[in-house]
C-alpha positions in Angstrom: -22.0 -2.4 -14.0 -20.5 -5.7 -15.3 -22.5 -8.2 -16.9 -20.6 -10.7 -14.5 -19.5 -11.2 -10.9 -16.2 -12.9 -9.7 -15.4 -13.4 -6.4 -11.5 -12.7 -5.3 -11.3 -16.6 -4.9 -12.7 -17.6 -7.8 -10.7 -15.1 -9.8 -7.6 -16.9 -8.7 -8.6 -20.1 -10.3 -9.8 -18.1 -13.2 -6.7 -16.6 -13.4 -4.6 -19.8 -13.5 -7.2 -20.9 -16.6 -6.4 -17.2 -18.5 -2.8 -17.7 -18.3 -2.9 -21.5 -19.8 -4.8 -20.0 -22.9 -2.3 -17.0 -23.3 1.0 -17.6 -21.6 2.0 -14.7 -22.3 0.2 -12.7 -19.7 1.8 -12.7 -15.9 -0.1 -12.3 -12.7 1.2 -8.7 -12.1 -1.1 -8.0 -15.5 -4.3 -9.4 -14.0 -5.0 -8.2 -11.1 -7.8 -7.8 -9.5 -9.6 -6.3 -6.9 -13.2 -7.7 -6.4 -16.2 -5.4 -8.1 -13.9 -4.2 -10.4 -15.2 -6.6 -13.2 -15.5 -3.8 -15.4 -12.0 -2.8 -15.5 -10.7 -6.2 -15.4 -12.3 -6.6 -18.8 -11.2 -3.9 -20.4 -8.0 -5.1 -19.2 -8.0 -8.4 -20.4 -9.7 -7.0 -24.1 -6.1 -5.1 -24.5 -4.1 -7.9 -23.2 -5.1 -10.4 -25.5 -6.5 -8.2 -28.3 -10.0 -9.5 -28.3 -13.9 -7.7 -28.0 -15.5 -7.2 -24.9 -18.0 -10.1 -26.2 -15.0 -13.1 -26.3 -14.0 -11.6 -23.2 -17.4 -12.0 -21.3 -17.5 -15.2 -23.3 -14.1 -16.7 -21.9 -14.5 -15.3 -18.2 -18.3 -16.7 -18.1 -17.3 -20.0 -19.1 -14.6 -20.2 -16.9 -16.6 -19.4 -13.8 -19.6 -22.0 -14.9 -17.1 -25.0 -14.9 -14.2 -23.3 -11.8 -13.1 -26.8 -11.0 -12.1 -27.6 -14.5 -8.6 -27.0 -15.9 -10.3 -26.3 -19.0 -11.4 -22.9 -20.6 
């Protein structure tokens, strides 16, 4: 089980935050289906080259601040 939990809505805003930090990836890369966390972040570790710790890292402090532009 994930050590997180997104919600299809929030994931949208994360989302928009992922792809300001790495323009490179497109929506068709990160999708999601909610309770998939797991997947999603082994996804995103391969998309941006990074370990599953800067991954949890990057998506937790996305979701703390969601109605920041910020990540």
């Amino acid at each position: 089980m994930a050590e997180i939990s997104i919600t299809q809505k929030d994931w949208e805003r994360v989302k928009i935050k992922l792809q300001r930090k790495y323009n490179h990836l497109t929506d068709e890369q990160l999708q999601y289906t909610e309770g998939q966390e797991d997947t999603l972040i082994s996804k995103i570790m391969e998309l941006v080259h990074r370990d599953r710790n800067y991954v949890l890292f990057t998506l937790k402090k996305a979701l703390v601040n969601i109605d920041n532009n910020r990540l």
